[in-house]
Every structure is written in structure tokens, then in C-alpha cells.
KEPAFI-660099 format. One record per residue (C-alpha): residue number from 0; residue in one letter; x negated, y, z negated. Coordinates in steps of 0.05 Angstrom, whole numbers. Layout:
SITE/NUM/a/X/Y/Z
...
//
This chain:
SITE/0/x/192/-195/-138
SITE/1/x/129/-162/-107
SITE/2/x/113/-219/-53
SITE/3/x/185/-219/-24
SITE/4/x/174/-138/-24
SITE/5/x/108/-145/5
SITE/6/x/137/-201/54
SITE/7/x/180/-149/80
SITE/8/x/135/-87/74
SITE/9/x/95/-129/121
SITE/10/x/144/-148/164
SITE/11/x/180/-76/176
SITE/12/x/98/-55/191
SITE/13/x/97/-96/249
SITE/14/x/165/-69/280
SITE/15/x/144/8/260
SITE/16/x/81/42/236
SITE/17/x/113/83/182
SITE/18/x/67/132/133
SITE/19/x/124/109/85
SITE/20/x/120/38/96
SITE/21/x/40/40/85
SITE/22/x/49/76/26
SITE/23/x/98/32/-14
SITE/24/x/63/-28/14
SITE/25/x/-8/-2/-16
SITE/26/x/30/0/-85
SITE/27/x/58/-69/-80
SITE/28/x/-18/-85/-64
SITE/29/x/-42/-52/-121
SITE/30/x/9/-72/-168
SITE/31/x/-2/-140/-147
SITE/32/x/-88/-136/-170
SITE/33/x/-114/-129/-94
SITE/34/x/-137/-54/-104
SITE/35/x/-189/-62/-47
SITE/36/x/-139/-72/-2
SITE/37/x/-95/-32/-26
SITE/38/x/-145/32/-23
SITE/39/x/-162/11/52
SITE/40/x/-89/11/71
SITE/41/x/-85/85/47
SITE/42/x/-148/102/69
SITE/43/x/-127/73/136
SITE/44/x/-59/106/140
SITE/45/x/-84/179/118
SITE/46/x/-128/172/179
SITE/47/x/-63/159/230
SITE/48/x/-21/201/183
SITE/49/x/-65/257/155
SITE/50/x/-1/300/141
SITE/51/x/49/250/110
SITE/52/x/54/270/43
SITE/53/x/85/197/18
SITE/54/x/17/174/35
SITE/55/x/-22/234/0
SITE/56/x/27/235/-56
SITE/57/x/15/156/-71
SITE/58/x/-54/151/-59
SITE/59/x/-59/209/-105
SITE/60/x/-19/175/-157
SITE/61/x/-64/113/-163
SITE/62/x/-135/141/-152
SITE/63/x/-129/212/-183
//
């Protein structure tokens, strides 16, 4: 079920910028084959959210 997640990973990201939301959204990505994206999402959010450690934790994850 990873478009209806990312269908509403999307979604909640255009009501709230969320270091969460980013995060579990870059997974779905990546899970989902579209690692580019994926990687620029994170790389994206750790810029707005250097601190969040959801974002460092899942970026971390993926591309140790």
C-alpha cells in the first residue's frame, strides 16, 4: 500500500512541514525504487530541520 501512504504523506506535507512527515515519506520513496528523490527529500529536510533526529535517524538508516 505505498502509493495510498505516499498519497497521504503528500497530502499531510502540504497542510504541515513536519521533519517526521519528510522522513517517512523519503522511505516510502525509497521503498518504492525512486532513491533520487528520495535522497533529495532528506537532503532537503535536514537543511530546514538540521536537528530532527527522525530525519537524521532515517537518512542514516538508508545511506549509512
Amino acid at each position: 500500500q505505498l502509493d495510498e501512504a505516499r498519497s497521504y504523506l503528500e497530502l499531510a506535507l502540504t497542510q504541515l512541514e513536519d521533519p517526521e512527515l519528510i522522513a517517512h515519506l523519503g522511505e516510502v520513496l525509497w521503498v518504492s525504487n525512486e532513491r533520487e528523490r528520495a535522497l533529495a527529500l532528506w537532503d532537503s529536510g535536514l537543511i530546514d530541520f538540521p536537528d530532527s533526529q527522525p530525519m537524521i535517524e532515517t537518512r542514516a538508516r538508508f545511506m549509512p
